[in-house]
N, C-alpha and C positions, 0 to 999 in steps of 0.2 A: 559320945554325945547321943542323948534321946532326943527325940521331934515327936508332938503329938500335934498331927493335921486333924481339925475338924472335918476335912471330907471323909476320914479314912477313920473305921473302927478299930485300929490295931495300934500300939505304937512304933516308932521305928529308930534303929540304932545305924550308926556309921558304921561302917568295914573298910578296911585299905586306907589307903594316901586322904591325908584331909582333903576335903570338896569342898571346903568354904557352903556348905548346905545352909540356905534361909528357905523361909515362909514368910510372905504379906500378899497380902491381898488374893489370898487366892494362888498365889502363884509360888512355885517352888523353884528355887533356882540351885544349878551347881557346876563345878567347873573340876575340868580334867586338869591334868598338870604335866609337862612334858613328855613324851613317850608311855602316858599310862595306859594301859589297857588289860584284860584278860582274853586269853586268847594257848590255847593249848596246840604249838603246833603238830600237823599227823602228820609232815613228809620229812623229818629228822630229826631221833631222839638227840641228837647232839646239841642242837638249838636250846637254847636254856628260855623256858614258857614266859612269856610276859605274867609277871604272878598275879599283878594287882594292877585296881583301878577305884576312884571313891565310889564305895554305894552306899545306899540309904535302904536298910531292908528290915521288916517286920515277917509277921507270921500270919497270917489271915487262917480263921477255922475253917474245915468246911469246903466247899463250892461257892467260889465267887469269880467278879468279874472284876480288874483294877485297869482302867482305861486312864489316858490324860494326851493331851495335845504335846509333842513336845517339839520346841525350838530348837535348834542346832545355830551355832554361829560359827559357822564355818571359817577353817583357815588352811587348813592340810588334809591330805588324804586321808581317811577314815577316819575322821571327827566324826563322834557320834552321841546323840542321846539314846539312852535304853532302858526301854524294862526288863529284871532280869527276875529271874527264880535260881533259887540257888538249896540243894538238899548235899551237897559233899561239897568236897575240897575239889575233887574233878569230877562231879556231876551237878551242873548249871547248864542254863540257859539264858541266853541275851536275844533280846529282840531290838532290831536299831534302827532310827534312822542317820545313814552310813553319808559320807562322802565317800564313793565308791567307784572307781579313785578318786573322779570328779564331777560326779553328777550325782545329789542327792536321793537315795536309795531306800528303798527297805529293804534289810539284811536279816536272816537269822544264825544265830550258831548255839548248836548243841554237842555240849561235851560229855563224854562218858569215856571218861582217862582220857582221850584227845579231842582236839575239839574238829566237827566237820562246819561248813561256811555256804551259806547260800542266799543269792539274791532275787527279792519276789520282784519289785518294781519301783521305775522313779519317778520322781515327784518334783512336783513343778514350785521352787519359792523352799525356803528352808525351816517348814514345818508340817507335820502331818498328826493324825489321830495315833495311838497306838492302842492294842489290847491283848493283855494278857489274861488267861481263865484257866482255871482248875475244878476236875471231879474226879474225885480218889486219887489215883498217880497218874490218872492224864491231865497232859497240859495240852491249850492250843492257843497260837499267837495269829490275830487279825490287825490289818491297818486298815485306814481309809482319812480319805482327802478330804471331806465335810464332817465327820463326827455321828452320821446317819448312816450310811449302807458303807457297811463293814466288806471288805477283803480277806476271804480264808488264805494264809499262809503256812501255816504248818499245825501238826497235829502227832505228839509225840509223847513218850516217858523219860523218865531219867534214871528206868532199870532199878535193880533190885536196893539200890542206895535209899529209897522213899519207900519203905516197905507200911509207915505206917501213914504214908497222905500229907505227913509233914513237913513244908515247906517256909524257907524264907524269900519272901516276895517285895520287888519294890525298884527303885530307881538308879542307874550308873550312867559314870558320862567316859571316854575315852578319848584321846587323841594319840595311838601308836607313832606316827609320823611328825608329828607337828611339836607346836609350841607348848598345847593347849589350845582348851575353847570353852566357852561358856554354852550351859544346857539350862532351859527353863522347861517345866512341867506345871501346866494348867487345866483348868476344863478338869481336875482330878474326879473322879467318882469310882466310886465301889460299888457293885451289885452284887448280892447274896446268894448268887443262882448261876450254873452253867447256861451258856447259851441254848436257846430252843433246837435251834439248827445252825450246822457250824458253816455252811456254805448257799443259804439263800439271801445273805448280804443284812441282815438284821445282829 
């Protein structure tokens, strides 16, 4: 299925498990569905990878910014909403906001063949800002609590797999433990420009 958001210059296609993905008013909604997630684990090849989870991804040109508020409706441990970038099959990027186990978080994980997992900070009420940015094959992932002064979180590539800048960028929801959960993404906006500075909160 294709989606064309008025906020967003690009179009965007489903990947993995249907999401039940809508748009009104502004608002994006999508929902995980039992055990779904992506997730490469590093401490045993024996573990068979969580392969999949619903995303909603396009291809943005260029240097840009894709920020949005996202809800989580929490029920199990690591329910998450996420923005993700994805250039391979195992080289992606998730930025979440995680139940972590049980105190809503911001997570990130980068995979290149396995995925490594890291938590920035948590947050109070079960929504925050999210932001993801690209120039050339860097990427960098910021949160923040008001939608104004931005949190640097990470600042990374995804290795020789994006040799040409090429990236599909856009929205995932997850619940590894759980039932499921519903994710909403609002406040959507695009900016055509890398950040000025990645760590003076703008």
């Amino acid at each position: 299925m294709d989606l064309t958001l008025p906020e967003l210059p690009f179009p965007l296609r489903t990947y993995g498990p249907d999401g039940a993905w809508s748009h009104e008013d502004g608002v994006l909604t999508g929902w995980a569905g039992p055990r779904q997630d992506r997730f490469v684990p590093p401490t045993d090849e024996a573990l068979d990878p969580a392969a999949d989870a619903p995303r909603l991804l396009g291809a943005p040109e260029g240097d840009f910014q894709l920020i949005a508020r996202v809800t989580v409706g929490f029920a199990a441990a690591f329910d998450a909403g996420v923005l993700y970038v994805h250039v391979g099959e195992r080289a992606w990027a998730k930025l979440c906001l995680e139940y972590s186990p049980d105190v809503p978080t911001v997570c990130t994980v980068v995979t290149r063949g396995h995925s490594d997992d890291a938590n920035s900070f948590t947050v109070d009420g079960s929504s925050v800002w999210l932001r993801v940015s690209r120039t050339g094959r860097a990427f960098a992932f910021h949160a923040s609590r008001d939608g104004k002064r931005w949190t640097f979180v990470r600042l990374f590539t995804l290795g020789d797999a994006d040799r040409s800048g090429a990236a599909l960028t856009g929205f995932m929801t997850q619940s590894p433990m759980g039932e499921g959960c519903a994710v909403t993404f609002d406040h959507l906006e695009f900016r055509p420009h890398w950040p000025e500075d990645l760590r003076d909160g703008s």
